[in-house]
PDB file with SEQRES, HELIX, SHEET and CRYST1 records, atoms N, CA, C and O in Angstrom:
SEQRES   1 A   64  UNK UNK UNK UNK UNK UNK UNK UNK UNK UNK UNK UNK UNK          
SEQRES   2 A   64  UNK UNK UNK UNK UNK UNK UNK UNK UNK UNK UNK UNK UNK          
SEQRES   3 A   64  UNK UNK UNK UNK UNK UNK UNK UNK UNK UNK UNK UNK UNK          
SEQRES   4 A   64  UNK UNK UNK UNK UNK UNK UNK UNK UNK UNK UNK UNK UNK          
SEQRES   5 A   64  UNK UNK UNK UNK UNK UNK UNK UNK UNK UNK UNK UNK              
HELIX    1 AA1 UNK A    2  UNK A    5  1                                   4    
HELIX    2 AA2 UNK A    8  UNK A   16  1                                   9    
HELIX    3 AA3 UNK A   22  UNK A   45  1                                  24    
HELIX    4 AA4 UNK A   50  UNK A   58  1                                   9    
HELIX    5 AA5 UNK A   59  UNK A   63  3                                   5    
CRYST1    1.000    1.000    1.000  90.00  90.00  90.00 P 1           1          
ATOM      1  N   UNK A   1      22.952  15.602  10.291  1.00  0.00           N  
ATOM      2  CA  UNK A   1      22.606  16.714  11.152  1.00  0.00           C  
ATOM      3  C   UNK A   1      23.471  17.938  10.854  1.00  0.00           C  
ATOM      4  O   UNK A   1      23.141  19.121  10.934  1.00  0.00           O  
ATOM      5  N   UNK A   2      24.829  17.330  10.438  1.00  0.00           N  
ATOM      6  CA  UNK A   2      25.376  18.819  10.198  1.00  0.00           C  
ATOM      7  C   UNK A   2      25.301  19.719   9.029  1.00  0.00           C  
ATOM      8  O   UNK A   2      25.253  20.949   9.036  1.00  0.00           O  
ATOM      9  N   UNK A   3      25.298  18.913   8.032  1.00  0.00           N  
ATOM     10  CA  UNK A   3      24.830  19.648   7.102  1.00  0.00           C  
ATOM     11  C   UNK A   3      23.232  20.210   6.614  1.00  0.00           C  
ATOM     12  O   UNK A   3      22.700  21.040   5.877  1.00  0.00           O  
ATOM     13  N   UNK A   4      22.922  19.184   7.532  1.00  0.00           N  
ATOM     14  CA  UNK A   4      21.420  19.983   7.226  1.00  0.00           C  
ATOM     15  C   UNK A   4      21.084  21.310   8.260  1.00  0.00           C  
ATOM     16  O   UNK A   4      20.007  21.902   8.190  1.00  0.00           O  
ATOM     17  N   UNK A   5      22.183  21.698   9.246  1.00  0.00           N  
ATOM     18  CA  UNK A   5      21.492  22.396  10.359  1.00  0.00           C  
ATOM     19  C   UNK A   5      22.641  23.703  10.353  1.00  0.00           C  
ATOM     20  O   UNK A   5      22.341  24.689  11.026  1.00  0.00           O  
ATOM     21  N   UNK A   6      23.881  23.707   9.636  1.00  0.00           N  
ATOM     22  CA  UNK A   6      24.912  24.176   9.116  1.00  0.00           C  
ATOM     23  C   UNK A   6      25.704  24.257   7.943  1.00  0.00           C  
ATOM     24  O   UNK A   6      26.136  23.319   7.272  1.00  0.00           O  
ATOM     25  N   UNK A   7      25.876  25.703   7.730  1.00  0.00           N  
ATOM     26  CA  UNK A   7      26.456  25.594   6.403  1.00  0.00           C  
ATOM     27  C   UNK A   7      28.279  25.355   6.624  1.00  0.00           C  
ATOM     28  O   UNK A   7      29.061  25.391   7.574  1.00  0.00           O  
ATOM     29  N   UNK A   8      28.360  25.104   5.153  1.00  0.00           N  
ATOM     30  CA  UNK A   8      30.066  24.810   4.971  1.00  0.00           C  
ATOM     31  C   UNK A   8      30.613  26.058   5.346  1.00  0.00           C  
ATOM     32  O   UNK A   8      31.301  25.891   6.353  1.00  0.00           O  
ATOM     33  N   UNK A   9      30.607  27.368   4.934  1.00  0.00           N  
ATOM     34  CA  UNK A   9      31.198  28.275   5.599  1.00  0.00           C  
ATOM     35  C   UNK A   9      31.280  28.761   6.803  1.00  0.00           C  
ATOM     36  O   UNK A   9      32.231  29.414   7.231  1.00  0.00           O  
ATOM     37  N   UNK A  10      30.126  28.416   7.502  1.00  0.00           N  
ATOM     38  CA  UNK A  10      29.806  28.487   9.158  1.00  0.00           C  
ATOM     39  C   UNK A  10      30.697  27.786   9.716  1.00  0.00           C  
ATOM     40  O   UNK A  10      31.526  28.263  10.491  1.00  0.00           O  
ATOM     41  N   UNK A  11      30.609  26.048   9.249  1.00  0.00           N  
ATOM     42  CA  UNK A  11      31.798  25.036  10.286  1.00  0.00           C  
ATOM     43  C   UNK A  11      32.922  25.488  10.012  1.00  0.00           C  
ATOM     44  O   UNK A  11      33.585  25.733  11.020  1.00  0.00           O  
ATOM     45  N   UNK A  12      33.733  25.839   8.446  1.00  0.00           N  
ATOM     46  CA  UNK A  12      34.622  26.541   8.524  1.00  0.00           C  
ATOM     47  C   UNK A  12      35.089  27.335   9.783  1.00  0.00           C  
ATOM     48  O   UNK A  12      35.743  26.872  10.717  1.00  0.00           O  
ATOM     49  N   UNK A  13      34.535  28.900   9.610  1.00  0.00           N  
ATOM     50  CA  UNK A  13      34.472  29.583  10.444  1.00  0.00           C  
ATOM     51  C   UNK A  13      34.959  29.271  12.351  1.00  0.00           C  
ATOM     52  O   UNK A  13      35.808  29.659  13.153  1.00  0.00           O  
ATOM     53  N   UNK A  14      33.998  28.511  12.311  1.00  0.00           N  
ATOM     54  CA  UNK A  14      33.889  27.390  13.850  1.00  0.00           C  
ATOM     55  C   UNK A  14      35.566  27.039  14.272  1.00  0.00           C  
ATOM     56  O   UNK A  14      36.237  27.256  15.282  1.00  0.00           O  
ATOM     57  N   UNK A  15      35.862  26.351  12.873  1.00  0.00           N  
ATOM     58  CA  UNK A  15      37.273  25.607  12.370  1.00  0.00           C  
ATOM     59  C   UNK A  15      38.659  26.626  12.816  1.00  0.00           C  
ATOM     60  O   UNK A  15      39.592  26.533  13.613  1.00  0.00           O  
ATOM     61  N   UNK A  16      38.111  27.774  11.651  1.00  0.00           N  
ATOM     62  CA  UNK A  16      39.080  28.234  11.751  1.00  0.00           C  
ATOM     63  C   UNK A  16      39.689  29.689  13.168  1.00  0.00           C  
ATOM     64  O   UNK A  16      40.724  30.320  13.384  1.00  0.00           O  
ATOM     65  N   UNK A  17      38.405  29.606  13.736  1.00  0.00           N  
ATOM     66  CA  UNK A  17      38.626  30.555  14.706  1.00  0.00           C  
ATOM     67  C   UNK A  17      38.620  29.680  16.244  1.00  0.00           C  
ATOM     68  O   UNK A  17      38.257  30.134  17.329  1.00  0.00           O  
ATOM     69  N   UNK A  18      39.161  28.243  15.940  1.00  0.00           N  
ATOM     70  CA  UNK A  18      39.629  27.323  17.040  1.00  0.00           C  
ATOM     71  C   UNK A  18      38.549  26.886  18.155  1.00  0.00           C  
ATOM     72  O   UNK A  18      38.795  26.878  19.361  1.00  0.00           O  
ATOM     73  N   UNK A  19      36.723  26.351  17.296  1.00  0.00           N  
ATOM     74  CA  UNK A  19      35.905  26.390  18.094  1.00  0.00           C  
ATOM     75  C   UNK A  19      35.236  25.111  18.087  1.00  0.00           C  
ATOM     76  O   UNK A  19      34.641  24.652  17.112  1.00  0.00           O  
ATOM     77  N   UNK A  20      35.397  24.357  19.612  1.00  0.00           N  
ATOM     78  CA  UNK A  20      35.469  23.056  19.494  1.00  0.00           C  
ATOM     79  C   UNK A  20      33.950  22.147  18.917  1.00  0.00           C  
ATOM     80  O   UNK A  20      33.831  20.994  18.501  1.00  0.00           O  
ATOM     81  N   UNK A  21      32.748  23.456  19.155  1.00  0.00           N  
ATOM     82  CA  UNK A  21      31.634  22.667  17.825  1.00  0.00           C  
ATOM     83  C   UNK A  21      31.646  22.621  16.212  1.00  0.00           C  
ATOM     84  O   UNK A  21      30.885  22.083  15.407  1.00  0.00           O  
ATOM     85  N   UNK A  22      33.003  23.528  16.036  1.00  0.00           N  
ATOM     86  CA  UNK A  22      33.524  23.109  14.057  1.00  0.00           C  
ATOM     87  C   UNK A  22      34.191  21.824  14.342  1.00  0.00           C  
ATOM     88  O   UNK A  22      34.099  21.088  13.360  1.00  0.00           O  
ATOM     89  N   UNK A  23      34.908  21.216  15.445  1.00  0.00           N  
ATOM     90  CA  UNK A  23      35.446  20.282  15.054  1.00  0.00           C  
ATOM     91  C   UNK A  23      34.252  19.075  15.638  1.00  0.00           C  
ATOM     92  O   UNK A  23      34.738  17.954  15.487  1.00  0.00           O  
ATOM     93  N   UNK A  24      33.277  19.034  16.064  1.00  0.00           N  
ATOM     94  CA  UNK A  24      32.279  18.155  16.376  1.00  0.00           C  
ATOM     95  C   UNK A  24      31.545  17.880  15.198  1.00  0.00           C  
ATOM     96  O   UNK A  24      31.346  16.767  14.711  1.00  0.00           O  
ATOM     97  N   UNK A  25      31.064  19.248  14.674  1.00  0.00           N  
ATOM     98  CA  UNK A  25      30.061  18.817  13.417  1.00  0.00           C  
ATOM     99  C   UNK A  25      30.899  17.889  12.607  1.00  0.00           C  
ATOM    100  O   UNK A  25      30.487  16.854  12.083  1.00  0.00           O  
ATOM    101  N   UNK A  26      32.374  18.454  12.543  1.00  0.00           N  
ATOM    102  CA  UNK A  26      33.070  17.302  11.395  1.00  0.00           C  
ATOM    103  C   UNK A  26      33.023  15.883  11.671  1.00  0.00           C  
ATOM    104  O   UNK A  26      32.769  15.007  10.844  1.00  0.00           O  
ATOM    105  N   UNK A  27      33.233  15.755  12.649  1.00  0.00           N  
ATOM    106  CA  UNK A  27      33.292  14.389  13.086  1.00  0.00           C  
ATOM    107  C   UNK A  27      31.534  13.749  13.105  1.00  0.00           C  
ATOM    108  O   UNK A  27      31.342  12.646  12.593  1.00  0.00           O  
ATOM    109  N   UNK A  28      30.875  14.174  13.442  1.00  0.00           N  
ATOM    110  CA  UNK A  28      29.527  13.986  13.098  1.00  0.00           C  
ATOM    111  C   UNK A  28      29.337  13.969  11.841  1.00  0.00           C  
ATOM    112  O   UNK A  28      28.662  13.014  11.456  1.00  0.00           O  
ATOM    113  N   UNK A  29      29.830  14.966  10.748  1.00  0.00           N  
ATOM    114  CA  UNK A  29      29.530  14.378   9.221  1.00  0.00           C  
ATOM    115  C   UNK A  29      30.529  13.419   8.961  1.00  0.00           C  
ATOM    116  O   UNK A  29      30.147  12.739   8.008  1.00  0.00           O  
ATOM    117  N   UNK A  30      31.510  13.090   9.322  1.00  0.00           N  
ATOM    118  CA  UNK A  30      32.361  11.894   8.564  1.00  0.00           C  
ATOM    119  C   UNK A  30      31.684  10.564   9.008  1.00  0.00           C  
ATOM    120  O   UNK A  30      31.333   9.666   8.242  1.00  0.00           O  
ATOM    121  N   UNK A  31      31.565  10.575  10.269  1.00  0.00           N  
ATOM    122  CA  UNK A  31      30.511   9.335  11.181  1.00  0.00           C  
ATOM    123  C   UNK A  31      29.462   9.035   9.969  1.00  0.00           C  
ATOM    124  O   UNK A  31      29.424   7.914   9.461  1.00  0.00           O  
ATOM    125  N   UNK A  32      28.787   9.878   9.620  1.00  0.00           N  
ATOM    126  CA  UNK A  32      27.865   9.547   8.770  1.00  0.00           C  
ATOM    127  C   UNK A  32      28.009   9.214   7.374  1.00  0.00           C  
ATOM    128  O   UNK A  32      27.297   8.383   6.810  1.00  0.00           O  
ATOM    129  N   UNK A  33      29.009   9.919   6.777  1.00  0.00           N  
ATOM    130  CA  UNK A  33      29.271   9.292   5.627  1.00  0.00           C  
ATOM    131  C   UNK A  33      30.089   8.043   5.554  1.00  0.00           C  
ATOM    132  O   UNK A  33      30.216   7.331   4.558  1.00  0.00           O  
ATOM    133  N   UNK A  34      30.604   7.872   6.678  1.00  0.00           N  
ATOM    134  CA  UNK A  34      31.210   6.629   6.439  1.00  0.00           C  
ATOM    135  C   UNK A  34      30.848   5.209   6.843  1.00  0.00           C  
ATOM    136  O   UNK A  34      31.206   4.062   6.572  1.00  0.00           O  
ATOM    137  N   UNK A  35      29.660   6.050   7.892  1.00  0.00           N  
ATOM    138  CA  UNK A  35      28.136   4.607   8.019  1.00  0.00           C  
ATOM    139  C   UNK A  35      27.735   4.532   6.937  1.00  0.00           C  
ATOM    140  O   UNK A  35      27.409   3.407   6.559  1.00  0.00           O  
ATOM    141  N   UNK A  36      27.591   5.677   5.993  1.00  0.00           N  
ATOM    142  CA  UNK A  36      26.286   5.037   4.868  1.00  0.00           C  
ATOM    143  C   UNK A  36      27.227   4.643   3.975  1.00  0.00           C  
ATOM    144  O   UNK A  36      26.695   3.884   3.165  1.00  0.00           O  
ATOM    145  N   UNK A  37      28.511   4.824   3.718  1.00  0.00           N  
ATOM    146  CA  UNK A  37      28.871   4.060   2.990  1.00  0.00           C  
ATOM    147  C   UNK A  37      28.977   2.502   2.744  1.00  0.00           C  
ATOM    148  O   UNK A  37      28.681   1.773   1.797  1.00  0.00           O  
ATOM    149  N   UNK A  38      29.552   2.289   4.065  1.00  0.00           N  
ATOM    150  CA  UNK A  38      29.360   0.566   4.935  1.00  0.00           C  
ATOM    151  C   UNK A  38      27.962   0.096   4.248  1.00  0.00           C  
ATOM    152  O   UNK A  38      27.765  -0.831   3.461  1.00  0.00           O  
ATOM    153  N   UNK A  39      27.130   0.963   4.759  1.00  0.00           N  
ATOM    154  CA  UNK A  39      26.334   0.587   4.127  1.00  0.00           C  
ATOM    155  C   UNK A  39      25.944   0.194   3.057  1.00  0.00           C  
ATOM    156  O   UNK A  39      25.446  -0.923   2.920  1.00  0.00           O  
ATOM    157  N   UNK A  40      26.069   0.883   2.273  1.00  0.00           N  
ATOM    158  CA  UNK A  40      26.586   0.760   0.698  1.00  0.00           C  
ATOM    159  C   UNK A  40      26.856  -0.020   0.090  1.00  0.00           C  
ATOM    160  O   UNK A  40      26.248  -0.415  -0.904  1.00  0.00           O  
ATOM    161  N   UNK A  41      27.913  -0.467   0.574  1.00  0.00           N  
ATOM    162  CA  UNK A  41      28.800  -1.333   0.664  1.00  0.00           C  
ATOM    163  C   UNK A  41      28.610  -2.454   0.700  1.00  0.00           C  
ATOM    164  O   UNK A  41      29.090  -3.374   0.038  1.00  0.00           O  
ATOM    165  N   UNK A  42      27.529  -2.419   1.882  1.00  0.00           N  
ATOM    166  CA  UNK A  42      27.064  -4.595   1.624  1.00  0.00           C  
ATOM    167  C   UNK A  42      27.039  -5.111   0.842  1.00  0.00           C  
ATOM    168  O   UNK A  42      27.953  -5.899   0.601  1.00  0.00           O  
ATOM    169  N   UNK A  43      25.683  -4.913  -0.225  1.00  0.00           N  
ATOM    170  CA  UNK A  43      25.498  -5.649  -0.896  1.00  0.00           C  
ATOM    171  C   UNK A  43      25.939  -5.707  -2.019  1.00  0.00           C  
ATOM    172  O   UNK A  43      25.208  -6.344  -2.778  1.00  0.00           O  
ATOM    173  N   UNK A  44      27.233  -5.133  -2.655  1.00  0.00           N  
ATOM    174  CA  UNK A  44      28.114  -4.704  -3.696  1.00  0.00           C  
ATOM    175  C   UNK A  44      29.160  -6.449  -2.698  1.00  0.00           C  
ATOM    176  O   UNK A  44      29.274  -7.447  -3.410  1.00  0.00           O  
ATOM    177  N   UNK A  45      29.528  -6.501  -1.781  1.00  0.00           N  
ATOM    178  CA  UNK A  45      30.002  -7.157  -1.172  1.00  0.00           C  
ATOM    179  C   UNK A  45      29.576  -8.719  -1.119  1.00  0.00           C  
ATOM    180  O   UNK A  45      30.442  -9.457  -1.589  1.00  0.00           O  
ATOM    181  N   UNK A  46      28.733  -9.189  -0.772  1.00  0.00           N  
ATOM    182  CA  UNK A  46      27.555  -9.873  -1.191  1.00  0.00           C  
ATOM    183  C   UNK A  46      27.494 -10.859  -2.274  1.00  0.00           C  
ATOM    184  O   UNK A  46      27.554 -12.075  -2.453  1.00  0.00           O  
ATOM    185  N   UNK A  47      27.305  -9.448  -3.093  1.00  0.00           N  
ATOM    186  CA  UNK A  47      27.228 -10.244  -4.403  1.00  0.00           C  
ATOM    187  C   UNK A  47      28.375 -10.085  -5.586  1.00  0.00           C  
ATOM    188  O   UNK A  47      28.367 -10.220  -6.809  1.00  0.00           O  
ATOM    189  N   UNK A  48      29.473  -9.691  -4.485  1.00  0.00           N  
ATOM    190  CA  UNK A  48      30.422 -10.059  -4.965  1.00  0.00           C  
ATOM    191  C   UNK A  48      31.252  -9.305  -6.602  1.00  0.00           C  
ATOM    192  O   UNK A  48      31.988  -9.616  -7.539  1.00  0.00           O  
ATOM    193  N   UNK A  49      30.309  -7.925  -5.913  1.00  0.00           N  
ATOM    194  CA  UNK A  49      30.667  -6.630  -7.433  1.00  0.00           C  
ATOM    195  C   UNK A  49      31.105  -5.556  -6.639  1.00  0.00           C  
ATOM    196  O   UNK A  49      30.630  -4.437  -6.832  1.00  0.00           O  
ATOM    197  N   UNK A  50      32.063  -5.782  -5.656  1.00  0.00           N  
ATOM    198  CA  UNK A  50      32.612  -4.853  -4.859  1.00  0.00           C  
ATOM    199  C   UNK A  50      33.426  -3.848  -5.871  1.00  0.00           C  
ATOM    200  O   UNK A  50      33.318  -2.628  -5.995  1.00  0.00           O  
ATOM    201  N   UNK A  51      34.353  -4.864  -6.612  1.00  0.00           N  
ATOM    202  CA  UNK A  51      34.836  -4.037  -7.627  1.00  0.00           C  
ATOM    203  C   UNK A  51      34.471  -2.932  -8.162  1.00  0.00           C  
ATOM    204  O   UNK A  51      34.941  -1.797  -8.234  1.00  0.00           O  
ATOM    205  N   UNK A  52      33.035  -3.751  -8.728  1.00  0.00           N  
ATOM    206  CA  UNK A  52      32.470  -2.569  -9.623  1.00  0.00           C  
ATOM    207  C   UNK A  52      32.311  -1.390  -9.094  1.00  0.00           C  
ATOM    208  O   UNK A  52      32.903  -0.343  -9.355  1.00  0.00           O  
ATOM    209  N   UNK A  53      31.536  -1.590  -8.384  1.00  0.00           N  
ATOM    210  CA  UNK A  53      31.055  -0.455  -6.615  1.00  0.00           C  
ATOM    211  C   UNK A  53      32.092   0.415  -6.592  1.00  0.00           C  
ATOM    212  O   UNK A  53      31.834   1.603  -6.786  1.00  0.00           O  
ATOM    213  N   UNK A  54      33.277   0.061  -6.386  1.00  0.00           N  
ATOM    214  CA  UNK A  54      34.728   0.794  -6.478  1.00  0.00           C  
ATOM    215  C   UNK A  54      34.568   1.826  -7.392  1.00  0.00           C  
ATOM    216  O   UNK A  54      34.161   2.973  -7.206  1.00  0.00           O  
ATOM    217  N   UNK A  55      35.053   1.106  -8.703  1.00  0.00           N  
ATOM    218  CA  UNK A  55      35.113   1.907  -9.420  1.00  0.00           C  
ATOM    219  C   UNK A  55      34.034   3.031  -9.769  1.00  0.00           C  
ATOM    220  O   UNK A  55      34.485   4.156  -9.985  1.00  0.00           O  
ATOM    221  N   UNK A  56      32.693   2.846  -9.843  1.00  0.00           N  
ATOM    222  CA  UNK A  56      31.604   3.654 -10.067  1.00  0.00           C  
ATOM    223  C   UNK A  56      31.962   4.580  -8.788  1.00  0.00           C  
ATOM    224  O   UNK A  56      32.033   5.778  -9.062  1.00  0.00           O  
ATOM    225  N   UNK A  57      32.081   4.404  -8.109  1.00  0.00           N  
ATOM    226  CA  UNK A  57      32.031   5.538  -6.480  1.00  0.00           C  
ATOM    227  C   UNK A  57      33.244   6.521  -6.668  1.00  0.00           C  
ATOM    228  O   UNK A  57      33.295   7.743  -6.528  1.00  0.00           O  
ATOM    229  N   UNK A  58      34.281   5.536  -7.058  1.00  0.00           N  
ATOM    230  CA  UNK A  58      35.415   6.350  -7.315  1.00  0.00           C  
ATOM    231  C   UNK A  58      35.392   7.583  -8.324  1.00  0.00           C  
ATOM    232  O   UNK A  58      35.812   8.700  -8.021  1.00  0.00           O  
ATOM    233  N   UNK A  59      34.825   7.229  -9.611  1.00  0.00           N  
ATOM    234  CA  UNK A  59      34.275   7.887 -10.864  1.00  0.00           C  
ATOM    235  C   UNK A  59      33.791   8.856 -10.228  1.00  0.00           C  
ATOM    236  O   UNK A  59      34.349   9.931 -10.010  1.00  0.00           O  
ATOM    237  N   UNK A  60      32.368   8.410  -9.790  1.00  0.00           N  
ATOM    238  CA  UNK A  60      31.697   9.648  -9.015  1.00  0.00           C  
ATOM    239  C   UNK A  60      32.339  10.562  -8.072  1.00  0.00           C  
ATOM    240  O   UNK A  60      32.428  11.775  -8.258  1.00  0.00           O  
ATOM    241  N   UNK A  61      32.786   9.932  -7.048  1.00  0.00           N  
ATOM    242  CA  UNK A  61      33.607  11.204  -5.574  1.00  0.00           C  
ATOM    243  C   UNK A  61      34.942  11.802  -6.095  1.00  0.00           C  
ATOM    244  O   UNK A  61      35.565  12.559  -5.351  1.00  0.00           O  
ATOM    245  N   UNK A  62      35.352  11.545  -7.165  1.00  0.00           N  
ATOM    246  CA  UNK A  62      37.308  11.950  -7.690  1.00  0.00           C  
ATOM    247  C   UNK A  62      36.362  13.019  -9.038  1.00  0.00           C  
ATOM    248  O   UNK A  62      36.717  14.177  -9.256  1.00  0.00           O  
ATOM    249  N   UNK A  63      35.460  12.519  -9.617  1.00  0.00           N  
ATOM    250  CA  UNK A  63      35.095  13.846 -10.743  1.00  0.00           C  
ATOM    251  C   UNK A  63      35.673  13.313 -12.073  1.00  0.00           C  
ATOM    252  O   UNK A  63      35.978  14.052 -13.009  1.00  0.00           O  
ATOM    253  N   UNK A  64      35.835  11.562 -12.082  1.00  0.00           N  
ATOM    254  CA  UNK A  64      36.392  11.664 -12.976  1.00  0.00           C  
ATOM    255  C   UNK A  64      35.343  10.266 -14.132  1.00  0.00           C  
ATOM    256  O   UNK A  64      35.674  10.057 -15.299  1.00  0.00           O  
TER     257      UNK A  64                                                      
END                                                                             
């Protein structure tokens, strides 16, 4: 919801001029990325290639 209904410089903004819906949307986007990660997550878990999962995610979110 937040990123689809707000931009990054807007919540900024929100953020930095001490306004308590910049610090809601954040918490509303971390909630979500860190459900879908869980998510994610299962079946790397599962079947027991958590590892791998690791590392590929890591690769991907670090840029490296």
């Amino acid at each position: 919801f937040a990123c689809k209904n707000y931009t990054r410089a807007y919540i900024r903004h929100l953020i930095n001029s001490g306004e308590i819906l910049g610090i809601r949307l954040v918490s509303v986007h971390n909630i979500y990325f860190y459900n879908n990660q869980m998510q994610n997550m299962r079946q790397p878990i599962s079947k027991d290639s958590f590892s791998e999962f690791k590392k590929e995610f890591l690769a991907k979110y670090l840029g490296k």
